[in-house]
N, C-alpha and C positions, 0 to 999 in steps of 0.2 A: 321547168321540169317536163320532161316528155310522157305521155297518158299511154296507159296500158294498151292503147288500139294501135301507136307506133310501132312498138315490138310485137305485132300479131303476126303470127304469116300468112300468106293471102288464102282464101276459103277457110280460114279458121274464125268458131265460132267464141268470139270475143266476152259474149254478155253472159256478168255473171247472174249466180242463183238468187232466186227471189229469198229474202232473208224472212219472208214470212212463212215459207213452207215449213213445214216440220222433216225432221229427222226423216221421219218413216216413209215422209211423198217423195224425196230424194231419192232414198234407195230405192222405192220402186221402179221411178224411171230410168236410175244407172242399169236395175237389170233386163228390163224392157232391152235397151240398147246393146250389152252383152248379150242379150238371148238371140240376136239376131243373126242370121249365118252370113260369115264374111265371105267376100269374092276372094277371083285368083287374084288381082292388082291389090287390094285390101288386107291380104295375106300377106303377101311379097314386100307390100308397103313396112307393114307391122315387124316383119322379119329383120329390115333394115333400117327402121327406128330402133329394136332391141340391140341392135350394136353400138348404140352412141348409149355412153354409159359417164355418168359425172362424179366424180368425187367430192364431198364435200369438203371446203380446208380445215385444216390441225392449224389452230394458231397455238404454238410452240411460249411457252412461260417461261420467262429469262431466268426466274429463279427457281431454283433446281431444287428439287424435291429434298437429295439429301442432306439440306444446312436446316436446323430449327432454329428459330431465332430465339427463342427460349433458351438457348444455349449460351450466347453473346452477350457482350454487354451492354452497356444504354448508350455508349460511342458506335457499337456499328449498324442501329435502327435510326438514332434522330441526330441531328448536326442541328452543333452551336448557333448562335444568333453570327457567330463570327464567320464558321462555315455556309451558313446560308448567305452573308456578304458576300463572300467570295465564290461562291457559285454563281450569282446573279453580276456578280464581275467578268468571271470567266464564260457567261453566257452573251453578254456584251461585245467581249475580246472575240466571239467567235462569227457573232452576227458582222462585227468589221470585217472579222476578216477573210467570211465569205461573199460579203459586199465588195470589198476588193481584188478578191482574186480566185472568180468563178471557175476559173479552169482547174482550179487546185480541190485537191483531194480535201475532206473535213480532217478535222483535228480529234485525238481522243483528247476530252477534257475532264468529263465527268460521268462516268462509266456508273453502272449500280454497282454494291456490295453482293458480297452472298446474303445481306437479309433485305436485298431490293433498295435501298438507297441510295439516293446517289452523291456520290462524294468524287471529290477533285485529284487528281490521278497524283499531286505534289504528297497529299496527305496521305496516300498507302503506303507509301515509302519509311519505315520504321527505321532508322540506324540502329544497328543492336552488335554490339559484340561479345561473339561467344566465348564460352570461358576454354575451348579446345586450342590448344598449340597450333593446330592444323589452318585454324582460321586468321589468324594473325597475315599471312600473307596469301595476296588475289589468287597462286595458282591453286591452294587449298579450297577455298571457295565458291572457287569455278568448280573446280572438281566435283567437290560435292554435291552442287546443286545439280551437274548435269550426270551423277549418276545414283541420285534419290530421289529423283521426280521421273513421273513418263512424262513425255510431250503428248500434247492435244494438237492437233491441227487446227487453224481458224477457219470455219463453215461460213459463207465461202471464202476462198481464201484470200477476196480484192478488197472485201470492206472490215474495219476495225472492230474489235469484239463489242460488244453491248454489257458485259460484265466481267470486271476487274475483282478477281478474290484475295482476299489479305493473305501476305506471305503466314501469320501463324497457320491457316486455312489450309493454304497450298502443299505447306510439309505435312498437315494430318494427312490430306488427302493426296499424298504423295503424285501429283500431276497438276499439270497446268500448261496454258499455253504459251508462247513464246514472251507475251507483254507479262505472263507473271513468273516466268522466268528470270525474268531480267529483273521486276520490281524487288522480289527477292534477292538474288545478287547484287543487284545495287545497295538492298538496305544491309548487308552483311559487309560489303566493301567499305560502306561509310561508315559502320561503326568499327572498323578496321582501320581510318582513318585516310582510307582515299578520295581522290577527288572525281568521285563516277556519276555517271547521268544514265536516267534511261535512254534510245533511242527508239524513234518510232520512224518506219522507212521501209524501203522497199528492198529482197534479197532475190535470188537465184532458187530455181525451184528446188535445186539439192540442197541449200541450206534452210530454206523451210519446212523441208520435209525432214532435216537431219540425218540428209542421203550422204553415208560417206563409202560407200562403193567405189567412188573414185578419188578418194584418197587414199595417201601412204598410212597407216597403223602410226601413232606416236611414238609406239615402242620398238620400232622397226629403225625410225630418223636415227642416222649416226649424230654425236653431238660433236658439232665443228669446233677442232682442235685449235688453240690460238696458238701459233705459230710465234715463237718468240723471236724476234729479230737480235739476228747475233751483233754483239757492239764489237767495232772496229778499233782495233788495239791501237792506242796513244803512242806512236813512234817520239820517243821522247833524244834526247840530244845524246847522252851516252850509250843509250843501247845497242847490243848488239844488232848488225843489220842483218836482215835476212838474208837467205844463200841467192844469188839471183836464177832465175826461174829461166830454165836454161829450153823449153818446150816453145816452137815455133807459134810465133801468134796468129799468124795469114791460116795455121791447119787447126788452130783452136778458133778462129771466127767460123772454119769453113765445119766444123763440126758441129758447135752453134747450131751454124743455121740451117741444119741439116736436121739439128735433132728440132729446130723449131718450126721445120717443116712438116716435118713426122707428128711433131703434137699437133699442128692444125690442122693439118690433115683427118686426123684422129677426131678432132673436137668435132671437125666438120661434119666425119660419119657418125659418128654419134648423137650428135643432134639432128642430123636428118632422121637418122632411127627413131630420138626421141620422138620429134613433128611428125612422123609416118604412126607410132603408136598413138600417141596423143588424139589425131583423126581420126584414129578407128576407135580409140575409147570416150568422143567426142559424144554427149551426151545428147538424147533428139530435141530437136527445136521446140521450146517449149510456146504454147499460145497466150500463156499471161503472163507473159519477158516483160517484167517493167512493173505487172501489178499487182504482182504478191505483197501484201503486206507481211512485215516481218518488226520485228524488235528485240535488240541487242544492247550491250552496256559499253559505254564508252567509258575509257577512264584517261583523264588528263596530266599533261606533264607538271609536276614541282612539289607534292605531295607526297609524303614516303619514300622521297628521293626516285621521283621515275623518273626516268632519263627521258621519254619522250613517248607520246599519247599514242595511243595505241585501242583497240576492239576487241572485246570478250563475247565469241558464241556459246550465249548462255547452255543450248543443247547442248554442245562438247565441249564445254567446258576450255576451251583453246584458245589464244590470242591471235591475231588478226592485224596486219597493219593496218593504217587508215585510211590507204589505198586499195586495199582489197576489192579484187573483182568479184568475191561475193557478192557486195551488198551495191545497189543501184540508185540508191539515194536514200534522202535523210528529209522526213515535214520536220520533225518537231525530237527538243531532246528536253527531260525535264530531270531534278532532281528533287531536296523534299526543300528546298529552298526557294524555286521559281522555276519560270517556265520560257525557253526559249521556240521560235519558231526559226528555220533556216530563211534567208533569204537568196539563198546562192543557186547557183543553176547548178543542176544534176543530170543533164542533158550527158553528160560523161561518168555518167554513177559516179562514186565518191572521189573520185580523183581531183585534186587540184581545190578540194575544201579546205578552209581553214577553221580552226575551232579557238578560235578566241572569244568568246561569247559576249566580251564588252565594247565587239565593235559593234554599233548600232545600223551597219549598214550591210550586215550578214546577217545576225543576229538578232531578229526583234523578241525584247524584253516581255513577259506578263506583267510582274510588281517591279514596282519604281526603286523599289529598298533592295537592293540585290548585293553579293559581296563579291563582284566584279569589278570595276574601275570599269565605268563607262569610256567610248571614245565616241565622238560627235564631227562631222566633219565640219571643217572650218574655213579660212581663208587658204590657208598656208598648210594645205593635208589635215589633219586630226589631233584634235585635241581632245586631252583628259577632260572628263568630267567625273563630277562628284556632288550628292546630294550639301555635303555643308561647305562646300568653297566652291560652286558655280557664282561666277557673279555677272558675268555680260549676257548670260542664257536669258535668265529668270528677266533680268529689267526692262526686256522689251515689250513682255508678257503685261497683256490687260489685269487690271486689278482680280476679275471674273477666272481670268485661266490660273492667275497666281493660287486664287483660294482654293480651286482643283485640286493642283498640282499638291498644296499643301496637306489636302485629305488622302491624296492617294500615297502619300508619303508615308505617313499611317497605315496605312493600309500592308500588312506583310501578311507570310503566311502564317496559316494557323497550325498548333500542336497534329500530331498524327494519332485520327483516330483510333490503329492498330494497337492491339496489345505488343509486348516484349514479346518477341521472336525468342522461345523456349528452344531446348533440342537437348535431348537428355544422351546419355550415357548408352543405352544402348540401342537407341536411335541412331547414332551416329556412328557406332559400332558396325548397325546393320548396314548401312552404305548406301543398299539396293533392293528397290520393291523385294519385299517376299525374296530378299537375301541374295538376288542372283539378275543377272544383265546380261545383256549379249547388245556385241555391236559387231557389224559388219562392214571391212573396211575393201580395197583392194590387194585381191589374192592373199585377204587375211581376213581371222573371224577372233574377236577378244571375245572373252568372256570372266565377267567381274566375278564374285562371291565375294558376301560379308566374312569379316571377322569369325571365325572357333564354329563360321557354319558347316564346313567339309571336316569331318574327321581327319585327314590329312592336316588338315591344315591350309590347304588351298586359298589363296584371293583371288590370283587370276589365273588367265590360259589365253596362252596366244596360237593358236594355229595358223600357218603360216602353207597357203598352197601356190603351185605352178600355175594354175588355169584361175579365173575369171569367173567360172561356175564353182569353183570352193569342192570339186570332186578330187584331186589331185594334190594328196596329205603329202608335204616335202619335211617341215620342222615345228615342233608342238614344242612353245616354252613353257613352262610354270613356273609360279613363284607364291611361296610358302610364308608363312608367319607364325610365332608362335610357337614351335616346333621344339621337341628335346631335342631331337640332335641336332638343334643348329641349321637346318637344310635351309636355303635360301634359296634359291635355284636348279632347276632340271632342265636341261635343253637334250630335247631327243630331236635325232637326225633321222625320219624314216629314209632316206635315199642309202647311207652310209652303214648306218644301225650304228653309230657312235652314240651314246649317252654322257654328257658332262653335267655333272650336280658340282655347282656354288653352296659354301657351308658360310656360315659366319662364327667369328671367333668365339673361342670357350667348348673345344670339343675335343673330345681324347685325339691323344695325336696328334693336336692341333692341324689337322688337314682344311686345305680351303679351300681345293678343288679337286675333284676326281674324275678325271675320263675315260671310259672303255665302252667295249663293244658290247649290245645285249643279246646279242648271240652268243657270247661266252664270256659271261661276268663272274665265272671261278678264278682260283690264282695261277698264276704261270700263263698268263694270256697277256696280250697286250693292251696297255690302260699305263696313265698319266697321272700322277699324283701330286699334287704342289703343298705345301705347308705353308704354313704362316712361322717362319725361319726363326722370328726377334722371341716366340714362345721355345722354341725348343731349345736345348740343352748341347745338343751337335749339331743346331744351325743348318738340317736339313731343309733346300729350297725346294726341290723339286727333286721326284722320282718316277723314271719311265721303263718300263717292263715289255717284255716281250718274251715268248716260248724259249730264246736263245740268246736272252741279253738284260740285264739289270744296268742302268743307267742312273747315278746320283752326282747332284750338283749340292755344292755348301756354299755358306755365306758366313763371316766375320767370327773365323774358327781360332785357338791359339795355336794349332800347326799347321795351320795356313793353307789346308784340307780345300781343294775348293771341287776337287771333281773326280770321281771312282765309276769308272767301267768293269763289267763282269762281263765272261763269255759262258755258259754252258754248255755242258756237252749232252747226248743224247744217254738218257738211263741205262746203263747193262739189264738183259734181261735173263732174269732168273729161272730155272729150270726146276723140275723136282719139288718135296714139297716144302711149303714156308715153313720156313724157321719159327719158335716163339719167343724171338728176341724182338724186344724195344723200337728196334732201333729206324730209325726215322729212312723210307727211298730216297734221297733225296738228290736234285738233281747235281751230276759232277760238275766240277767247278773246271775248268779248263784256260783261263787266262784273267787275270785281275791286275787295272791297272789306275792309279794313282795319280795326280796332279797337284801341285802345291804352289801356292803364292809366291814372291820373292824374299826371304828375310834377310832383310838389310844387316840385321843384326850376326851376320855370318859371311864369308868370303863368298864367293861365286861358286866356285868350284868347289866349295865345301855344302852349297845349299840345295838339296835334292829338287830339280824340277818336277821330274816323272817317275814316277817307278813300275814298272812291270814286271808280273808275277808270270811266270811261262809254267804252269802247274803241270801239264802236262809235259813238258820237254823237263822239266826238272830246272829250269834258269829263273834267275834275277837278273834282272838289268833295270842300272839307273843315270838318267842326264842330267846334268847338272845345270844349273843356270847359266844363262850368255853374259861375260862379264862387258860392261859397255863399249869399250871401243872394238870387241871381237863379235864374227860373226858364228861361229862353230863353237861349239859345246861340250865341256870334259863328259865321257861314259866311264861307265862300266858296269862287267859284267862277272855273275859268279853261278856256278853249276854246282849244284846241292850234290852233297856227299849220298855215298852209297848208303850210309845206316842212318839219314838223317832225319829217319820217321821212327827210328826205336828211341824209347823213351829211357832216359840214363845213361845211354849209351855214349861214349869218348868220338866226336867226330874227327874223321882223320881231314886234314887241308893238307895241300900240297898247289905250288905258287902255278901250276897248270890248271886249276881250279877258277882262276880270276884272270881277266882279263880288259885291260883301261885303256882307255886313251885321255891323253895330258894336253890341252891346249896351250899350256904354257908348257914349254922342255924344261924349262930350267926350276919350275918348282919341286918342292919337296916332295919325296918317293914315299911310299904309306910304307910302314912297315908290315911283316909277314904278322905278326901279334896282332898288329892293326887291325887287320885284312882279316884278320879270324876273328877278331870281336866283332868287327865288321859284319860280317858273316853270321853270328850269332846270333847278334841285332834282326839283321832281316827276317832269318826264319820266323824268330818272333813275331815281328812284326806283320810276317807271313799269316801266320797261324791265327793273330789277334784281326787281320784284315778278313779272314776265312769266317772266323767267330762271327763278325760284323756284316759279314754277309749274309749267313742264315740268320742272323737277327732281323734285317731287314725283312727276308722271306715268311718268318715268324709274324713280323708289323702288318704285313700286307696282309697276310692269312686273318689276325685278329682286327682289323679294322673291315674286312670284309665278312667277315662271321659277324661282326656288332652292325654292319648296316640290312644284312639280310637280318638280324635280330629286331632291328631299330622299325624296317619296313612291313615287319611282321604286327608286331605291337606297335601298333603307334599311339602316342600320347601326345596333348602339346601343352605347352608349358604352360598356366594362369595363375595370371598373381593371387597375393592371400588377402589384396583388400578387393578381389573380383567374390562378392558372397554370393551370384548367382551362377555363377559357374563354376566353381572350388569347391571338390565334393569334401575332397579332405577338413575345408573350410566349416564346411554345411555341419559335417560330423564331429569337429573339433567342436564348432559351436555349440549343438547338441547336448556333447558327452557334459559341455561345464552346465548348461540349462538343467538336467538331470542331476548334474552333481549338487548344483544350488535349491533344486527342489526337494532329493534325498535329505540334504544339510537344514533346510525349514522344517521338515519331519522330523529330523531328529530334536531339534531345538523343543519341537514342540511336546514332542514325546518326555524329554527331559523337565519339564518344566509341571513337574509334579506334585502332588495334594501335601506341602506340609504338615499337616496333622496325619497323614495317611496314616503311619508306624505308632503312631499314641492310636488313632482308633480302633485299629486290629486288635489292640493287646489290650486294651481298657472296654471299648464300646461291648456289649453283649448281644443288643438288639437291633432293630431296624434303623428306633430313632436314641436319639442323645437324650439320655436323661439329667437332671441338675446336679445328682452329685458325681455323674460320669462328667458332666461338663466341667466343674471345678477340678476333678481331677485332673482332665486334659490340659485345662489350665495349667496346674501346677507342674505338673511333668512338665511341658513343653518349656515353662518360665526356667524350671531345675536344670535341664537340658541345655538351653542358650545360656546360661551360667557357668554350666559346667564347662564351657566349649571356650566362654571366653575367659575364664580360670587357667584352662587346661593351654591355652596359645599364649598368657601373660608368665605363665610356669615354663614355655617351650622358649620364648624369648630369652626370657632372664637367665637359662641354662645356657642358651649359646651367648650370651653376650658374658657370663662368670667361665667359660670354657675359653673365650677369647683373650678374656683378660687374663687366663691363665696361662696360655700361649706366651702372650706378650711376656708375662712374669717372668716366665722360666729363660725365653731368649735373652731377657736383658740378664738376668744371672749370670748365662753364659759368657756374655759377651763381657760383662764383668771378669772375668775368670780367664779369659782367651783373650784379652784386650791388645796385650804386648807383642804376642803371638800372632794375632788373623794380620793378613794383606788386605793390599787396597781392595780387590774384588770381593774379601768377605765383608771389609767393611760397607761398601754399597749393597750387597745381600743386604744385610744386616738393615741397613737404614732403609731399603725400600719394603721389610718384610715390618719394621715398625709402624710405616707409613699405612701401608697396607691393611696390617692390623688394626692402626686408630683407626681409621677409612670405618673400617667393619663395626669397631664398639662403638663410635659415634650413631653409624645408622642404626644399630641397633637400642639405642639409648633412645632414641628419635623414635622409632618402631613403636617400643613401651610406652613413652608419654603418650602417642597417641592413641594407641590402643588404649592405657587406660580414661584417655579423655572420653571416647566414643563409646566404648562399651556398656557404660548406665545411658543411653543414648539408643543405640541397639536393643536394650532390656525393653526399655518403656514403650520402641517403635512396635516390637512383639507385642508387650501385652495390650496395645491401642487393638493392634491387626484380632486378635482375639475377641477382645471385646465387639470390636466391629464384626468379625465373622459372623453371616447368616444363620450359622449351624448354633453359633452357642450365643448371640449378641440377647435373645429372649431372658438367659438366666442371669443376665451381667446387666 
């Protein structure tokens, strides 16, 4: 050890104070020295001594102030004899294996708790499966965890944490870093029943920082369509052959390859655009490429039926192939059952890894007892191994290494400190810290909300901009929950001003979608209206609007309805003063026209294709269907009679009125009758199509009155077993608590002084005297006598009134015997039936009544006798 006169600087004086002085010789001579006046260099000196100024160090306490361990149980302060085995094992495993491979990074193995101890990272991992639907499958519980926790950064960010906090911990305290991230997700997957590991490794600084700037929004990815591959029809021996394809094949190759010139061409520019973009949003080189540590959850193929292994970013909850250029390598992956270390090169971050974890020559094992199929190399590549049918491994093995081997066999892991991973009901309702999130994507900004926390009803918000700085609003989605009207979606278009709201089924009108402008969301404007067809009644699909046009499409109608065109015309304007008639502006109708299906069940020529209403010209015209082997189509046309708007009136027709054409000559001529009912028909049909169209305009008016009603007041739907948010619930509840407490008062109130009515009229004074008491006696004895006298008298009347009934019908029936039919005679017999019924109960009534009633007498005069008030004189 080097002596204090080493570190002295030169003309400093070294020696210290005589420990014999006193206090008070010291400070004299400190101020001797102060009192002394300093030079200019001695000044100057002192000036530039005062600028070197030191800090003393903060040594930083791993365990955080806010956990008491008073809180915990006796699992997360002291470990088992079993758990201290295994820690002084895995402190063993780590001394190897930074003895053999100093260039490597350490391992996390045994990290503290939040109440400072330290336990083995296999053992935080709780499998627990929650009772919510949502958790059943990974992409539920990715989800979850990465939008109910904040992320922590790892301080600094190249060495592994010093404290691992237990998943119950981590959802109190809704944050954590990336390793309890994951420890958590893992333990929610495996009790979900997959096959997931933590990983512990290196990522990209945008994925430890949970930088997703330069990604696409999730909600934005179109979902890739599977393209069904059309099956080539079975040319079988009789069929008819196709027509031959009479189209030059030299100008169908040379068009081909013209248009597959054009597409590469195309692809080409387009991904130079891409690569020119990509460079400029090329994020800056970062200086710890390689040594972030980072940890994610891997989850492996054969489990739950996964098709093939794949990587869950705890932070965003997203999957990941295994090759992802996020992440740059892999130390170590563990689950709650063992602990592997990689032994593969990462020199090409994770590409070209294999996760088979029972090859021993990738993968080095922790515990020997593993539920992998080991594989060992051998002569002839690899072979299986297995704890109880190795047999040429072990016998080469010294007696010394056999008995090892045989304790470390034993040796597995131990139960999980952790309590059951809880999550109640409206915890997981809320979603997101303090109810709300935001994430920032490219040229997009989401933003989450809990469940019933926006009045609206809001969960998320997707804004969606042009530029890169998020100043440049293009399209704002929302989506709703919960909702009475059904709203399901609102996509606003600021570029356009188009608004479309998605509804979900169960809503007047069955409407499912609605698009219009919000520059003018009144009626008679243009907007898009789609129904859900299979609810309604006329198989309305869709309706589109416009200032000068109504557009309706049908679906699977019985008149084969499939499509109705309106033209409007421009309103007359009125002069002079309004009228105080009723009667509705509404706008002229000026052409209506019709569409109809094929019905097979009708000739060609007989089956209307088209029909059009020429309102203003006064015409009808209709086509008729193409019968198949013709190309050209029967019409015809008919010009509305002069009086054909007075009501009652005789309409004249005359055969210059109508006007057809016959694609066949030779078929049969209509007659002039025909041709008039003909005629008849239409108007009607005219007039009832007229009806159907201000009905329509009426639909639109009241479906837009009910959403400006619906957006005014808004309510959202909650069920009647939610008691904390169901006012009506709250109040139903209530109203019966009150009802059952009124109902205990009244019981109580009822439940009055027997004697009361004997002492009012008997007692004179304060107290009961003896022969007030005997009287009370007597009366009350005479009274309960009386009563059950008076109810053996009320029986036996109605049971002699019954029997009297009976008498007189059988008399009758006597008397009328020859005479009554089968229905009097069942009268008859069921009104006997009936009656016995009655004098039996009643005869029953009386024996027991009189069994009990000397019974009743004596329970009375016990209770009297026993009575405080009078028990002294008895």
């Amino acid at each position: 050890m080097a002596s204090e006169d080493e570190f002295a600087l030169p003309g400093e004086d070294t020696k210290t104070p005589d420990p014999d002085k006193d206090e008070d010789e010291l400070g004299e001579e400190d101020e001797g020295k102060t009192a002394e006046e300093l030079t200019d260099d001695a000044e100057a000196l002192k000036k530039e001594l005062d600028k070197i100024v030191v800090h003393p160090p903060t040594i930083q306490e791993l365990t955080a102030q806010e956990f008491d361990p008073a809180e915990f149980p006796a699992s997360y302060k002291d470990n088992l004899p079993k758990e201290n085995l295994v820690l002084q094992y895995a402190e063993n495993f780590r001394l190897q294996y930074v003895h053999l491979y100093r260039d490597r990074k350490p391992l996390l193995l045994n990290p503290i708790n939040e109440c400072g101890t330290e336990k083995f990272v296999c053992t935080t991992i709780r499998p627990t499966q929650i009772e919510f639907k949502e958790f059943y499958g990974w992409e539920g519980s990715a989800e979850f965890v990465a939008d109910y926790l904040n992320f922590e950064t790892l301080e600094p960010p190249y060495e592994l944490p010093k404290r691992l906090i237990s998943p119950p911990s981590v959802l109190k305290r809704q944050k954590g870093n990336c390793f309890e991230y994951s420890t958590l997700l893992c333990s929610l997957l495996a009790g979900a029943g997959y096959d997931s590991y933590v990983v512990s490794g290196y990522a990209t600084h945008e994925t430890c920082l949970a930088d997703e700037s330069r990604e696409i929004c999730p909600l934005m990815k179109k979902k890739e369509e599977k393209k069904e591959e059309e099956k080539k029809r079975e040319i079988k021996k009789y069929t008819v052959k196709p027509p031959r394809d009479l189209r030059s094949k030299f100008e169908l190759k040379q068009a081909a390859k013209e248009k597959a010139e054009k597409e590469a061409e195309e692809e080409k520019r387009r991904k130079e655009e891409e690569d020119k973009i990509a460079e400029l949003e090329k994020p800056p080189p970062d200086p710890l490429y390689g040594l972030r540590i980072h940890s994610w959850v891997l989850v492996l193929s054969g489990k739950r039926e996964v098709p093939e292994s794949f990587f869950i970013e705890p932070f965003t909850g997203l999957s990941h192939p295994v090759n992802s250029p996020n992440y740059l390598g892999i130390e170590s992956v563990w689950n709650h059952v063992n602990y592997w270390v990689n032994m593969q090169d990462c020199s090409e971050g994770v590409k070209g890894l294999t996760y088979d974890l029972g090859d021993c020559t990738k993968w080095e094992y922790m515990f020997p007892s593993i539920d992998k199929p080991l594989k060992i190399p051998g002569e002839d590549g690899f072979e299986d191994f297995e704890d109880e049918e190795s047999d040429g491994v072990v016998a080469d093995e010294d007696e010394d290494e056999e008995n090892t081997a045989n304790k470390l066999e034993h040796l597995d892991m131990p139960p999980s400190w952790v309590e059951i991973i809880k999550l109640s009901l409206k915890d997981f309702q809320m979603r997101c810290p303090h109810g709300k999130k935001v994430k920032l994507y490219k040229r997009a900004k989401l933003e989450k909300f809990a469940h019933y926390l926006m009045k609206d009803g809001l969960i998320s918000k997707l804004s969606i901009y042009e530029n890169r700085e998020l100043t440049d609003l293009v399209t704002v989605k929302e989506y709703f929950a919960h909702r009475i009207d059904k709203l399901l979606q609102r996509v606003s278009n600021h570029r356009s001003g188009w608004v479309t709201e998605h509804f979900d089924p169960g809503r007047s009108h069955c409407l499912k979608e609605h698009q219009y402008k919000s520059s003018a969301p009144g009626p008679e404007n243009e907007r898009t209206m789609i129904f859900y067809n299979e609810a309604r009644v006329d198989g309305l699909i869709k309706r589109v609007e416009t200032p000068a046009e109504m557009t309706e499409e049908y679906s699977d109608r019985d008149d084969f309805l499939y499509y109705k065109h309106i033209d409007f015309g421009k309103r007359p304007k009125k002069f002079g003063p309004q009228d105080g008639s009723s009667s509705k502006n509404e706008r002229p109708i000026v052409k209506m026209v019709k569409k109809f299906h094929r019905n097979v069940s009708k000739p060609a020529c007989d089956d209307v294709a088209e029909l059009i209403y020429l309102v203003s010209e006064d015409k009808m015209h209709i086509t008729y269907h193409t019968e198949d082997p013709r190309i050209a189509a029967s019409t015809r046309e008919f010009v509305k009679p002069a009086n054909w708007a007075e009501k009652g009136a005789t309409l004249q027709f005359s055969p210059d009125m109508q006007q057809s054409f016959q694609v066949d000559a030779s078929s049969r001529q209509n007659k002039q009758v025909e041709l008039y009912q003909m005629l008849l028909n239409l108007l009607k049909a005219e007039d009832l199509c007229r009806t159907r169209v201000r009905d329509s305009e009426d639909e639109v008016k009241d479906i837009l009155n009910e959403r400006t009603k619906e957006e005014t007041t808004l309510e959202l739907d909650i069920s009647v077993y939610d008691t904390e948010r169901n006012e009506k619930a709250k109040k139903h509840r209530r109203e019966l608590e009150r009802q059952q407490l009124e109902e205990k008062m009244r019981k109580q109130d009822m439940e009055i002084d027997y004697l009361a009515p004997f002492i009012a009229r008997i007692v004179q004074g304060d107290k009961i005297t003896r022969e007030e008491a005997y009287t009370l006696k007597t009366e009350a004895l005479k009274d309960l006598k009386d009563r059950l006298i008076n109810k053996a008298n009320l029986i036996q009347a109605r049971y002699e009134k019954e029997t009297q009934m009976l008498t007189e019908k059988q008399a009758w029936y006597h008397q009328n015997q020859l005479s009554c039919n089968k229905e009097d005679e069942e009268k008859y017999m069921t009104f006997c039936q009936e009656t016995l019924f009655k004098i039996h109960m009643l005869e029953l009534r009386l024996a027991r009544h009189k069994e009990t009633a000397p019974h009743k007498y004596m329970a009375l005069d016990r209770k009297l006798r026993d009575d405080q008030r009078l028990a002294e004189y008895f």
